[in-house]
C-alpha positions, 0 to 999 in steps of 0.5 A, spaced: 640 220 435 632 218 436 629 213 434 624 213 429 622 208 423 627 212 418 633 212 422 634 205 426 638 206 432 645 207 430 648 201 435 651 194 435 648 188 432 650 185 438 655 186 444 659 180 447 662 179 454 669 177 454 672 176 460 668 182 463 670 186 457 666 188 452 667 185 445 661 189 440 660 185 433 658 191 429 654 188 422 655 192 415 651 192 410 654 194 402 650 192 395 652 189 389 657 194 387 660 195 394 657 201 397 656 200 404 649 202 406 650 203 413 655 208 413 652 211 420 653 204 423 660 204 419 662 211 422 661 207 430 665 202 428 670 205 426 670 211 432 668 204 437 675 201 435 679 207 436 676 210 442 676 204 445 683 203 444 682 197 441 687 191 441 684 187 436 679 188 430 676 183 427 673 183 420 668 177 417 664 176 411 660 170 409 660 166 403 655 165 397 647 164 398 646 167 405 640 171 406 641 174 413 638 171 417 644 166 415 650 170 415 648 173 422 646 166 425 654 164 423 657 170 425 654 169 432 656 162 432 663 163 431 664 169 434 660 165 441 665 159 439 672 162 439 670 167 445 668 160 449 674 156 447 678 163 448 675 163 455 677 155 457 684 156 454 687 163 455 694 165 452 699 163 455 701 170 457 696 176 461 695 181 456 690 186 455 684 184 450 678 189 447 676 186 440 671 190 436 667 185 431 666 187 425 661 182 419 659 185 413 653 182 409 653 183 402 647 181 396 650 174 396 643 170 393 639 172 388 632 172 388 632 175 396 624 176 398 623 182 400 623 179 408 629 175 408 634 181 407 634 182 413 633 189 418 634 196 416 642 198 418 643 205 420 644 210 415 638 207 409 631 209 408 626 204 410 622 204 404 628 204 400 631 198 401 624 194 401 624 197 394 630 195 392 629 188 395 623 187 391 627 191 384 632 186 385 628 180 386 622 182 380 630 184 376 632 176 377 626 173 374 627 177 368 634 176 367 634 169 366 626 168 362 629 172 357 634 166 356 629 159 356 624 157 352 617 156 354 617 149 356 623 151 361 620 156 364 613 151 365 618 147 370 620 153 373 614 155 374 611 148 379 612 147 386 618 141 386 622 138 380 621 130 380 627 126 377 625 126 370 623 133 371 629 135 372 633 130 366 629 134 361 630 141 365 638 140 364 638 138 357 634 146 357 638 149 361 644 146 359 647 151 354 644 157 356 649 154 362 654 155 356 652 161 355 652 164 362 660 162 361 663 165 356 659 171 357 661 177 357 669 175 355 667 169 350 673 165 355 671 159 355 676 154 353 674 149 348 672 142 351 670 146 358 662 147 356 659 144 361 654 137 360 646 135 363 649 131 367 655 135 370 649 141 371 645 136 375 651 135 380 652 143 380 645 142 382 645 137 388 651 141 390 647 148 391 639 144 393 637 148 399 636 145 406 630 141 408 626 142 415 630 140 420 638 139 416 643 141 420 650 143 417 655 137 418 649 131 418 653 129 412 655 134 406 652 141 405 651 145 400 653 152 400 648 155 404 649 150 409 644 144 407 643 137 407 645 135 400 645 127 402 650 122 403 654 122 397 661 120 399 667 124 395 669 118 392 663 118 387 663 122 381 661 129 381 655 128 375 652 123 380 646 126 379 640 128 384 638 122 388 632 123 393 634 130 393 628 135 393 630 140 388 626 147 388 625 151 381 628 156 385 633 153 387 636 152 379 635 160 378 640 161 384 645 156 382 644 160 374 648 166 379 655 163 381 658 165 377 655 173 378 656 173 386 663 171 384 664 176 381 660 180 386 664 178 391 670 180 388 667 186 386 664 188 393 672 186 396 675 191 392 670 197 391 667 197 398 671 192 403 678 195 402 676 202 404 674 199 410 680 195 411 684 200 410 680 205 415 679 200 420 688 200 419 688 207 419 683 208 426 686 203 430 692 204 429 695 200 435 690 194 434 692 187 431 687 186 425 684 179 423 681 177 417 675 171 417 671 169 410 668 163 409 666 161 401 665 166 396 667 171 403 675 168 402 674 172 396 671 178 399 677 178 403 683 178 399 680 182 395 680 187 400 686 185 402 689 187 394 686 192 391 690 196 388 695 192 388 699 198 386 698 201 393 700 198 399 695 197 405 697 202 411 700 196 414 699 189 414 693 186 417 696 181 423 693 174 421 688 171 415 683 164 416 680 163 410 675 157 411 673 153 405 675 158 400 670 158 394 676 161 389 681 157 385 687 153 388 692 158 384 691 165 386 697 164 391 700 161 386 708 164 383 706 161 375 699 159 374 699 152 369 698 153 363 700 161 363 705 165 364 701 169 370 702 170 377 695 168 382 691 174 383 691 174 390 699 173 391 699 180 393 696 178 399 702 174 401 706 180 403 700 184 407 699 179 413 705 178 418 703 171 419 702 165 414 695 164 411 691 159 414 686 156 409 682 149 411 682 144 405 676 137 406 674 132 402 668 132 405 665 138 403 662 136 397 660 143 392 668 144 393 672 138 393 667 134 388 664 140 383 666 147 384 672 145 378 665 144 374 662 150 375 668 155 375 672 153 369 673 161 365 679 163 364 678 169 369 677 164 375 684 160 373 687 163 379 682 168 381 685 172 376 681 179 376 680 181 383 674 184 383 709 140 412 707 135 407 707 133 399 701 138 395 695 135 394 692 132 387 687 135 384 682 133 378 683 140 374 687 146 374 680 150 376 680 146 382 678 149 390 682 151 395 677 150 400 676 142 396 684 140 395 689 146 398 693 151 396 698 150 389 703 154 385 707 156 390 715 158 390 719 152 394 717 152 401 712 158 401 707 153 401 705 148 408 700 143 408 698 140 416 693 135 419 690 141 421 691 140 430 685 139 434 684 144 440 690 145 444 694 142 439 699 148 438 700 150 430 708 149 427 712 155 428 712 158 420 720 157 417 719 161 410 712 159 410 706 165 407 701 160 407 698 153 410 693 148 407 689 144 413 688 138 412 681 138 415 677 131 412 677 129 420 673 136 423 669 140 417 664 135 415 661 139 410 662 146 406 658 149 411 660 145 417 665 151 419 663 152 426 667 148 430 672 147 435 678 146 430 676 153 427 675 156 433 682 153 435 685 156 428 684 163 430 686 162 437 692 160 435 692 167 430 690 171 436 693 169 442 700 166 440 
């Protein structure tokens, strides 16, 4: 097709060269709702993975926060990585291998300016998506004035927040929180309303990254920052420290309850179709999911939805990396319920056990994330839209903070996760394994490491 300024060229975003084969990484985008806004793109990938006789797909998705400028730089880097550590420590038998990639990029934050969203997919008019952009970003200011009084929005209004600022902005805002909460259900439980205090946590957790940080310096917000120091051992209301807290930062953090709802509902409306395509036109490839974060949601929801009707068949492996969803949702019983977890589905769609990395390092997970998220929806992600179980703080603790929990007897493993070249245990009667990763994820974003990268090779090239 000809390129013109309304109709981008129909092409992978990037194509890899894997031991002189070629591996194309395809990036897709959705909205809000999960309607892909590249279905030209969308169709290629599809046709790439059949005509290419494709042996295994590969499906990614990132988490909260990342404009695309961030998630396409992820997707790369880890995609780099894993085809690098492959290149070094190839499977132990010869095998055919031509992998098609496949990232999705769904409206993970809010308040995007118009020249963060990133480019234009085929399939979309140019003019409409910077409109759209723009709607979404003057839509957002609006949503949240409507619920804060003058002197909030005052402080919103000013370049950076000082320590004092931001004592006042949280006994503001704290209530409208609340308020967030329990709507629209009015689920939240009594004594789970979150304090001032609580939210200045939530707000170190979620502070955009300074000049220069680099994920793994030490604890990372969910985008991938620098947030200082603080060591897991600390309370979680510490509160903000030195940390340079943007009035824009607050806004977003309002929307971590929205994009996990969005996650769910991009999972199921849109990236099941996908999957189950991707199944259907490849029906000799292995496929293999990868999400981080808000991602690990997008995933398994693809994976369940419905539940009342099975995929065309099983994917072959899933890596969830620091799964923002509640450590239950494999679990046969919630506590506290009579209810199964909502992604137990997911269990018997995968031929190998789930692999979900768990650290005490990464701090939004491990330290707040059970502050942020207690409706009585996330107990268990209950909507979809070897050794002893970890502790945990609160029944609405992380799997990527604490691992998974409320399994049957031996459905559930839990290892030191192996350092590359370190061969996995060979799975008994275990669905899932929680990896211990306090020694090689430094921070919830600090995912693009050797350990990762072995993780999946030990799913693909067993």
């Amino acid at each position: 097709m000809e390129t013109t300024a309304d109709h981008p060229p129909v092409e992978p975003f990037r194509v890899f060269d894997v031991g002189g084969t070629r591996a194309p990484l395809y990036i897709l985008p959705f909205d809000r709702d999960g309607t892909c806004m590249g279905p030209e793109t969308r169709a290629k990938a599809l046709e790439d993975a059949h005509d290419s006789n494709a042996t295994d797909v590969f499906l990614f998705s990132h988490g909260w926060n990342n404009d695309w400028r961030a998630a396409s730089a992820h997707y790369v880097e880890f995609i780099e990585g894993y085809q690098g550590l492959r290149s070094t420590s190839p499977p132990s038998q010869a095998v055919a291998y031509r992998a098609v990639l496949i990232g999705v990029f769904w409206p993970s934050t809010a308040l995007v300016l118009p020249w963060e969203g990133g480019p234009a997919i085929a399939g979309v008019d140019l003019q409409e998506q910077e409109t759209a952009r723009s709607e979404e970003f003057n839509r957002q200011l609006a949503e949240l004035s409507g619920h804060i009084d003058g002197d909030a929005l005052g402080l919103l209004r000013s370049p950076t927040l000082d320590d004092a600022a931001v004592d006042r902005l949280a006994k503001m805002l704290a209530p409208v929180w609340n308020q967030f909460q329990s709507s629209p259900t009015g689920d939240l439980a009594p004594g789970n309303s979150i304090l001032p205090e609580e939210l200045k946590a939530l707000w170190q957790a979620a502070s955009m990254p300074t000049d220069g940080a680099r994920p793994g310096d030490s604890d990372v917000d969910f985008q991938g920052g620098s947030v200082g120091s603080k060591s897991p051992a600390e309370p979680a209301a510490a509160g903000i420290g030195t940390v340079v807290l943007k009035p824009r930062d607050v806004v977003r953090l309002f929307t971590v309850l929205q994009m996990k709802d969005r996650a769910a509902r991009v999972g199921a409306r849109g990236i099941s179709a996908l999957l189950r395509d991707i199944l259907d036109e490849a029906p000799h490839a292995r496929v293999h999911l990868v999400g981080h974060s808000y991602g690990c949601i997008v995933m398994l929801s693809a994976m369940c939805y419905p539940s009342t009707v099975d995929l065309p068949r099983p994917v072959d492996s899933v890596l969830l990396l620091q799964g923002a969803v509640n450590r239950y949702c494999f679990g046969k019983t919630i506590p506290g319920t009579k209810t199964a977890g909502g992604y137990r589905t997911a269990l018997r769609r995968v031929v190998q056990p789930i692999l979900a990395t768990f650290s005490q390092d990464d701090f939004p997970l491990h330290n707040v994330f059970h502050l942020a998220v207690r409706r009585s929806i996330d107990l268990g992600q209950q909507q979809i839209a070897a050794g002893a179980e970890p502790a945990a703080p609160s029944r609405f603790a992380a799997l990527g903070g604490y691992g998974p929990a409320g399994c049957e007897d031996g459905e559930c493993g839990y290892t030191v996760m192996p350092t590359s070249g370190v061969p996995y245990p060979r799975p008994t009667t275990e669905r899932i394994y929680g990896l211990r990763a306090d020694a090689q994820i430094a921070g919830h974003s600090a995912i693009n490491v050797p350990g990762t990268w072995w993780a999946l090779h030990q799913q693909v090239d067993r």
